[in-house]
N, C-alpha and C positions, 0 to 999 in steps of 0.2 A: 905931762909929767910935772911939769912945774906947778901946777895944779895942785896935785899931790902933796908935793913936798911944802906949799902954802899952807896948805890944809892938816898938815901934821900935827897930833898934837899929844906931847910926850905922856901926860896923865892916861888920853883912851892906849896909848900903846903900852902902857905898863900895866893898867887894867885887863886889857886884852891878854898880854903874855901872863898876867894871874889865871884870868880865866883858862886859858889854854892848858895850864900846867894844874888846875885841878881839874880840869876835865881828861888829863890825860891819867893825872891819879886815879880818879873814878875810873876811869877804863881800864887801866891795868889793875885796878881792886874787885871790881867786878862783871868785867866783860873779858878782859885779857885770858884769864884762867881760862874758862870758857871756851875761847876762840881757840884757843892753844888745847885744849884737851879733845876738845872735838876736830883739830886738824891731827892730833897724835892718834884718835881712835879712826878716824877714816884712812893716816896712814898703817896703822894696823890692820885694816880691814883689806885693805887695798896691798898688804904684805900678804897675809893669811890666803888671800885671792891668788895672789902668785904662787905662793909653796902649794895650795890645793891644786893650782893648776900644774904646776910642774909635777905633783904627786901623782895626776892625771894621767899626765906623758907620759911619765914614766910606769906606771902602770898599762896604760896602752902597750907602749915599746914590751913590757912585760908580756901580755896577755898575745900582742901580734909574733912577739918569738914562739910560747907557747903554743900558738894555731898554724905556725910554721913548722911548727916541730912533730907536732899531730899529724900535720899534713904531711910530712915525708915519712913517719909511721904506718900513714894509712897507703901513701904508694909501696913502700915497702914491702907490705903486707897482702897487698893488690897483686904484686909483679910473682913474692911467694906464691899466692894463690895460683894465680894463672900458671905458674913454673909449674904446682903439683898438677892442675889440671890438664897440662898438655903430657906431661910423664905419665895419668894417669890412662890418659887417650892412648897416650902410645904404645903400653903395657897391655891395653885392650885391643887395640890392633893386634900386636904382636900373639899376644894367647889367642885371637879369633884367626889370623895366618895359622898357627902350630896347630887348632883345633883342626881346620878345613884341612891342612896338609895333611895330618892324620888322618882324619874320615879318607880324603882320597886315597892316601896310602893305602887305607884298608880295607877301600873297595877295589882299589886293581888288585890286591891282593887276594882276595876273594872272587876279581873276575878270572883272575889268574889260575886259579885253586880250580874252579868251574870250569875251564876250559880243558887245564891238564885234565880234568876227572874225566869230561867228556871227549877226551880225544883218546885214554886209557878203552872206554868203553866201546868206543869205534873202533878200536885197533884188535880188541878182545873179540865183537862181533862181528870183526871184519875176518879176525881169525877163524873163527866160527865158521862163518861159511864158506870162508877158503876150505876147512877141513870137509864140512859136509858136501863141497861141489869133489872136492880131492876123492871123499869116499864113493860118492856117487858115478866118478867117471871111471876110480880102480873097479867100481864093481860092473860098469858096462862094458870095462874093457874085460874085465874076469871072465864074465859072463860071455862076452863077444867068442872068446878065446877058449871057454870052454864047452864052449854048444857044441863043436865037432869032437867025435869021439876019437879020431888020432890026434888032432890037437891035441887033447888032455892026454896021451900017453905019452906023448915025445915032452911035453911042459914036466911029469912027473918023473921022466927018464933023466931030464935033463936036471931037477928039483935033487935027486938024488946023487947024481954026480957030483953037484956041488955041495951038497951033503957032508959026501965021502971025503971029499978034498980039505973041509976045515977039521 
């Protein structure tokens, strides 16, 4: 260091601080601007970058509400459906019960109807031949009764008496 300060020497040090100071003038005359407007347009770029990005986000955040919002539309409209769909099953049960209830109804009623009709017919030609066995035996017993010839006079003595009497 002592060196140095031997070796000083005020002429190159004022030389120097000349030089220094027009060279700082040329750079602030024509490189300064420069340096400075291209650090102000890369901080604008590097601004415009953020606000796009944040314009981003927020449009994201925009669009992911939107597809949230869609999407409980569409379960809404999901759970509607399936509501109408099981009411619409169960209106079809219920009219296919009341259908089959009916037909049944209307076939015991008609096995009903079929049965009365045929147990009227049995009771009519069951009458039937109660009469014709009825006539059949009053006339074997007639007959029985009148084959002997005092039979028949005491039946017709007797026919007549009670005749008389009413």
């Amino acid at each position: 260091m002592d060196q140095l300060l031997n070796d000083f020497s005020p002429g190159l040090f004022v030389m120097q601080a000349v030089i220094l100071l027009i060279l700082i003038l040329l750079m602030k005359k024509f490189a300064w601007k420069p340096i400075l407007n291209s650090l102000d347009e890369r901080e604008q770029g590097i601004q415009g970058a953020l606000e796009a990005a944040e314009k981003a986000r927020l449009e994201m955040k925009n669009l992911q509400a939107d597809n949230e919002k869609a999407l409980q539309e569409a379960r809404i409209e999901r759970d509607a459906m399936l509501k109408e769909a099981r009411e619409i099953r169960t209106k079809m049960i219920s009219e296919a019960e009341d259908d089959a209830k009916s037909q049944a109804d209307k076939i015991i009623t008609q096995a009903q109807e079929a049965i009365a009709a045929e147990k009227r017919a049995a009771v009519a030609e069951l009458k039937s031949q109660v009469a014709e066995l009825s006539l059949e035996i009053a006339e074997k017993v007639v007959k029985d009764e009148l084959s002997d010839k005092k039979k028949q006079m005491q039946y017709v003595d007797k026919m007549l008496q009670d005749a008389t009497l009413n």
